[in-house]
Every structure is written in structure tokens, then in C-alpha cells.
C-alpha positions in Angstrom: 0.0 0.0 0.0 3.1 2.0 0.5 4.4 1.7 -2.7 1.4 2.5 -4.4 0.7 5.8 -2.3 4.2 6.6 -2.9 3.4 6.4 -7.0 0.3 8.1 -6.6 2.4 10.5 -4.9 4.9 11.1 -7.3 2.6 11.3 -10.3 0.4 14.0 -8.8 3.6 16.6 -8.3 4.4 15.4 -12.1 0.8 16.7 -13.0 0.2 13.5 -14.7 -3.5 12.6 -15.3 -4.8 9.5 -13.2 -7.8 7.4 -13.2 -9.9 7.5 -10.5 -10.3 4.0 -9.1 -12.8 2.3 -7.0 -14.1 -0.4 -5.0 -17.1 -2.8 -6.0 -18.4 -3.6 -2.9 -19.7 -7.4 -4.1 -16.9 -8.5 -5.5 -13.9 -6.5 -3.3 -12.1 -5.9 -7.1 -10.8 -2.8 -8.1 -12.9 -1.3 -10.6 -11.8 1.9 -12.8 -14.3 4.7 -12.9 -14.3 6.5 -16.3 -13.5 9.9 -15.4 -10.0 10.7 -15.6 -9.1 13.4 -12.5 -6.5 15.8 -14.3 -3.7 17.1 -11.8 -2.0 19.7 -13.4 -0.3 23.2 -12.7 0.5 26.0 -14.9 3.7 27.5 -15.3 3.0 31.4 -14.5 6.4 31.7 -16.8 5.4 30.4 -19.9 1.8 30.4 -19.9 -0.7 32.8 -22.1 -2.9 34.7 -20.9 -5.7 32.7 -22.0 -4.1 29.5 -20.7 -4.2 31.9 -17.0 -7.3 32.5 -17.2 -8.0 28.8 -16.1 -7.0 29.8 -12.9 -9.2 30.7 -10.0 -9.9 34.3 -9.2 -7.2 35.3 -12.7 -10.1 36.9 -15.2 -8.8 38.2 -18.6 -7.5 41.5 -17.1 -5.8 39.7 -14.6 -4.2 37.4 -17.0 -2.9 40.0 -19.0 -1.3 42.2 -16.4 1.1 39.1 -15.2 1.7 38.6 -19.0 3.0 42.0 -19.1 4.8 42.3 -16.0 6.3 39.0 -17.4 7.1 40.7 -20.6 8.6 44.2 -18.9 10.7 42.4 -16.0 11.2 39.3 -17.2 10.3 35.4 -15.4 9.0 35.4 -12.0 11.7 33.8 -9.9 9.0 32.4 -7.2 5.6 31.9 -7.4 5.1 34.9 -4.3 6.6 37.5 -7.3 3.3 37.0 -8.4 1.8 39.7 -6.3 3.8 42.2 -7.6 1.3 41.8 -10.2 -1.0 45.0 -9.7 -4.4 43.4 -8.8 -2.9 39.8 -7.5 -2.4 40.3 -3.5 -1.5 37.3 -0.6 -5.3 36.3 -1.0 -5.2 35.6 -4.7 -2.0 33.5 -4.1 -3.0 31.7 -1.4 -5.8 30.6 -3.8 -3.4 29.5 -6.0 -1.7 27.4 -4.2 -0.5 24.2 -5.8 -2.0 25.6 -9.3 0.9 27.7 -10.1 4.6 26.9 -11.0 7.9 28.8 -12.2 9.5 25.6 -13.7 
């Protein structure tokens, strides 16, 4: 059960996509549900503005200021430069926590 949890584990902070997996109850056998959970981040470096506007709380104008910060002082270093982003505060990346990436 280790081992498993461990791979889990290790494919989640790869923001690989899994398969949800289940239980049947009568027989004890694994079963795999259909939907696929998708575990991803987005790199706040390389991203587009449309492709941050999949975040929480980043809306088009949003998006588009961290693009041009981006573009006037080049990549983030950390995911907290982020807030030096006029309209992104400690709130907003608290939010996105876990969503967000520099590498």
C-alpha cells in the first residue's frame, strides 16, 4: 500500500493525469471509474494569458497584467513574485496554491 501511495504521490507533483479507481463492494475488485481526474499546474512563466485565465480568481484582465509584468521584468523567480502583479495580492496566491509553478 506503500508503494502505491508513494506512485500516486509522485505522479500527482508530475501533473500527470490518473484514473480515479474504486471499489465494487460485491466483488472487493478494483474497478476503474471513467472519469480521468486531471492534476496539473501551470507554469505562470510560460503560460498565455488565456491559458491563466484557467485559474481561480485570474479573469482576462488579470491574466494580462502578469503577462506584461512577465514581458517588462522578465520570469518570476518564485511563485510569491506574483503579487507584484498590480491586482494579485497574498489572497489571490494563497488561492493558488499548488496551481501555479515557475518551472
Amino acid at each position: 500500500m506503500k508503494k502505491i501511495s508513494f506512485i500516486v504521490a509522485l505522479l500527482v507533483s508530475l501533473g500527470m493525469p490518473l484514473q480515479a479507481l474504486a471499489i465494487d463492494k460485491d466483488s472487493g475488485k478494483e474497478k476503474t471509474d471513467m472519469a480521468v481526474a486531471m492534476v496539473s499546474s501551470i507554469n505562470i512563466n510560460t503560460a498565455s494569458a488565456e491559458e491563466l485565465t484557467k485559474l481561480p480568481g485570474i479573469g482576462k484582465h488579470k491574466a494580462e497584467a502578469i503577462v506584461q509584468y512577465r514581458n517588462a521584468n522578465g520570469e518570476f523567480k518564485s511563485v510569491d513574485d506574483l503579487t507584484k502583479v498590480q491586482g494579485i495580492g497574498a489572497q489571490t496566491l494563497k488561492n493558488l496554491q499548488g496551481q501555479i509553478r515557475i518551472k
